[in-house]
C-alpha positions as CSV (number, residue, x, y, z in Angstrom):
1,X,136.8,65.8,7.0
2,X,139.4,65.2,4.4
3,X,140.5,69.5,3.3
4,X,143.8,68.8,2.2
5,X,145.8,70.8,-1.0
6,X,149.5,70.0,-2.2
7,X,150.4,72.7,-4.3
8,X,154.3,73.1,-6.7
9,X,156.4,76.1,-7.4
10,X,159.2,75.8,-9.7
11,X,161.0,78.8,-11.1
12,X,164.4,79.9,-12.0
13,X,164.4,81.5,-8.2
14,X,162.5,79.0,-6.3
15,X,161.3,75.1,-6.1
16,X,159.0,74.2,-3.7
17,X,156.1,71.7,-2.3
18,X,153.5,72.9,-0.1
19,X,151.2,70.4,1.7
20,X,148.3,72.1,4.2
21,X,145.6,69.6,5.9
22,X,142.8,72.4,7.9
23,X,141.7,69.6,9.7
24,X,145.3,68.5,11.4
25,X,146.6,68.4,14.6
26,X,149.1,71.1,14.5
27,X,151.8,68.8,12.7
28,X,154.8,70.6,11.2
29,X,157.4,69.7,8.9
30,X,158.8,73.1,7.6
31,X,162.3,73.2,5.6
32,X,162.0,76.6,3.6
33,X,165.7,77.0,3.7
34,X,165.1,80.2,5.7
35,X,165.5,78.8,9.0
36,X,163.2,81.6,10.7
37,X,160.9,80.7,8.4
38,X,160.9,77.5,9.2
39,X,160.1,78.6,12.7
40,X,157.3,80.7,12.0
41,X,155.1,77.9,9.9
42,X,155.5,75.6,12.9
43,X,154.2,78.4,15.3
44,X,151.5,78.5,12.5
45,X,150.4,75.1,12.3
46,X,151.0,74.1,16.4
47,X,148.2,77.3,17.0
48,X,146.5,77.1,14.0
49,X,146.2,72.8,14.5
50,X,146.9,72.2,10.7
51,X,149.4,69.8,9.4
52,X,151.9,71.8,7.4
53,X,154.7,70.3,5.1
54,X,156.9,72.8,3.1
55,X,159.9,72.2,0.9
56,X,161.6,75.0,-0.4
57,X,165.1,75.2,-2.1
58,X,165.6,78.8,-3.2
59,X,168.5,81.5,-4.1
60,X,169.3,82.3,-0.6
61,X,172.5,82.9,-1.7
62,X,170.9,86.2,-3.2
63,X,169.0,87.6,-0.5
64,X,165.5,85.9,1.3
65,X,163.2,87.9,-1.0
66,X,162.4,85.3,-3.4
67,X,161.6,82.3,-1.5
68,X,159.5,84.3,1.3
69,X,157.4,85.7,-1.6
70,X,156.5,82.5,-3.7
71,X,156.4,80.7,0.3
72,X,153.2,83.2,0.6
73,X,151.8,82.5,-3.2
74,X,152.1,78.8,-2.9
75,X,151.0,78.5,1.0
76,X,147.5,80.9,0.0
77,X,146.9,78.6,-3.4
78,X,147.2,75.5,-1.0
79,X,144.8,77.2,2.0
80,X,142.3,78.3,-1.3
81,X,142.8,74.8,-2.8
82,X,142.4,72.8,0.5
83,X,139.1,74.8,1.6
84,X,136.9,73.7,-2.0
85,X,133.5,75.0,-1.8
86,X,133.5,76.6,1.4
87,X,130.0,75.2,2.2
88,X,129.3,75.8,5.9
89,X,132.7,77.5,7.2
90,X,132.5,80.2,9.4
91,X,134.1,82.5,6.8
92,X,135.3,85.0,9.7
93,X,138.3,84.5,12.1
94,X,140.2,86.7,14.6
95,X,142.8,86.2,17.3
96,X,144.9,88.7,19.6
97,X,148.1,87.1,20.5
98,X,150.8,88.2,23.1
99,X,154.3,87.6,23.6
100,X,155.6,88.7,25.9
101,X,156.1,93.1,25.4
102,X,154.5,92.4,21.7
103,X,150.9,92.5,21.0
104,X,149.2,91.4,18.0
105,X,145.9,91.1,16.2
106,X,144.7,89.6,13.4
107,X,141.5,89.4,11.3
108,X,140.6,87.0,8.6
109,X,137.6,86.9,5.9
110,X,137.5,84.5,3.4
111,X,135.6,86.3,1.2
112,X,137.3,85.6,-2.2
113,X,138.6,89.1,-2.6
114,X,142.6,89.6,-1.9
115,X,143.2,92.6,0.1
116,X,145.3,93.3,3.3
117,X,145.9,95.8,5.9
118,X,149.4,95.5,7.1
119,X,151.2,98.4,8.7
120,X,155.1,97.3,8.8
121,X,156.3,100.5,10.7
122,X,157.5,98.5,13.9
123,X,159.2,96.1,11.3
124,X,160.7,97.9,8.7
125,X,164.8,97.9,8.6
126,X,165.0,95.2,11.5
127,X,166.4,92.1,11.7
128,X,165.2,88.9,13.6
129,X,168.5,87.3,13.2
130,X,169.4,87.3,9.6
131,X,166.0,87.7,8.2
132,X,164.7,91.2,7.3
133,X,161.6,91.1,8.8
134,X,160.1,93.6,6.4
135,X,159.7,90.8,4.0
136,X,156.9,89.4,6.3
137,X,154.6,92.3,4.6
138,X,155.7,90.7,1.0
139,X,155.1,86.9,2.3
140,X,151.6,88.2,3.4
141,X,150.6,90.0,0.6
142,X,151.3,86.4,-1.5
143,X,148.8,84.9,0.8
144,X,146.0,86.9,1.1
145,X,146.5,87.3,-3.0
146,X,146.6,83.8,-4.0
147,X,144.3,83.0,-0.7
148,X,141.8,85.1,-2.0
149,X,141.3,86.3,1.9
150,X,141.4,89.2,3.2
151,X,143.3,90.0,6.0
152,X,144.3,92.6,9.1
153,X,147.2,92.8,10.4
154,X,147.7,95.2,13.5
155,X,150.9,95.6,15.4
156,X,149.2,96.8,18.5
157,X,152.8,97.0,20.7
158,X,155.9,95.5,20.2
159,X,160.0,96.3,20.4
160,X,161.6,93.1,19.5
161,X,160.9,92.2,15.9
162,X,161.2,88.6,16.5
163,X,158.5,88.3,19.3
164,X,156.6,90.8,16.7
165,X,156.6,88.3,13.7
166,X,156.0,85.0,15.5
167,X,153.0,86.6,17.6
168,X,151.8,87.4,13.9
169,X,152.4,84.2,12.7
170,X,150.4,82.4,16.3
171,X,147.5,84.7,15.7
172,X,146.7,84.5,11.8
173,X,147.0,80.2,12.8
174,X,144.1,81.3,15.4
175,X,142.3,83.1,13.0
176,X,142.7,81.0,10.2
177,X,141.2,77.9,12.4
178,X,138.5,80.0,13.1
179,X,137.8,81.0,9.7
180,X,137.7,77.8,8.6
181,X,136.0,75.5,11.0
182,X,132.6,74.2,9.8
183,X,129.3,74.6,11.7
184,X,127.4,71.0,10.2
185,X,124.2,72.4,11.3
186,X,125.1,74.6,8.1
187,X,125.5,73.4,4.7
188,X,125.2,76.9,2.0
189,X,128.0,79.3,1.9
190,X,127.8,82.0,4.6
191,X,127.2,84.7,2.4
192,X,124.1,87.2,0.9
193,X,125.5,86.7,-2.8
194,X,125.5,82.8,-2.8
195,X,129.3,83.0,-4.0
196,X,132.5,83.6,-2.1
């Protein structure tokens, strides 16, 4: 199969190129300018076996805020984009990931209707080096709106924010895979309606 998206972002805040193939090998080349970023999509993509390029240049200088946001919009419009008519995917995906006192779950449906679940009370006002992980909510919330997916996000245990975030990011990869993998013996879109 051949599901691969590029999508661009240029704004006064941000300028970036995000390149997805579903059916990778788990290839990363991440350079968001956040550099935990960068070390969250390569824990995505490694799990999740895509092949992920992303080029970001945005005004860090300012705070993270912008380029995590428009990260999320530009990496759900290239997972919508890359995925085309859904014909045969599994639609559903989940995966509980550990590491090491952290515990986390995560539930996809690509159903074609945004909404997330996302409770950031373990994350809100830490710090996983110099990125304020509360913005992971905000980076989410791009995806699963531009992704058209919806998505469930439960912190089941956890105390270092860090292990938190890239157990988060290792699952949703799992899910995502999941979700999008292709049964051949099934060619309609797995859904009562006909539509997704």
């Amino acid at each position: 199969m051949n599901r691969k998206a590029t999508i661009l972002r240029k704004t006064k805040e941000t300028d970036i190129t995000v390149e997805i193939a579903l059916d990778g090998a788990g290839f990363a080349s991440p350079n968001c300018g956040v550099p935990f970023l960068d070390h969250m999509f390569a824990s995505f993509a490694m799990h999740g076996h895509f092949d992920l390029t992303v080029e970001c240049k945005g005004d860090t200088a300012i705070d993270d805020h912008h380029s995590t946001e428009d990260l999320g919009i530009c990496f759900g419009q290239a997972i919508d984009k890359a995925l085309g008519e859904k014909l045969g995917i599994n639609r559903f995906g989940h995966a509980t990931i550990p590491m090491d006192e952290s515990l986390v779950r995560v539930i996809v449906d690509l159903s074609g209707r945004s909404f997330i679940h996302f409770d950031t009370s373990l994350l809100e006002g830490r710090w996983a080096g110099s990125f304020d992980t509360s913005l992971v909510k905000e980076f989410f919330q791009s995806v699963t709106q531009t992704g058209k997916m919806t998505v469930h996000v439960d912190i089941l245990r956890g105390k270092n924010p860090h292990h938190i975030v890239e157990a988060m990011f290792k699952a949703f990869g799992r899910a995502l895979k999941e979700a999008v993998a292709v049964d051949e013996k099934k060619s309609t879109l797995p859904s009562t309606k006909g539509s997704l």
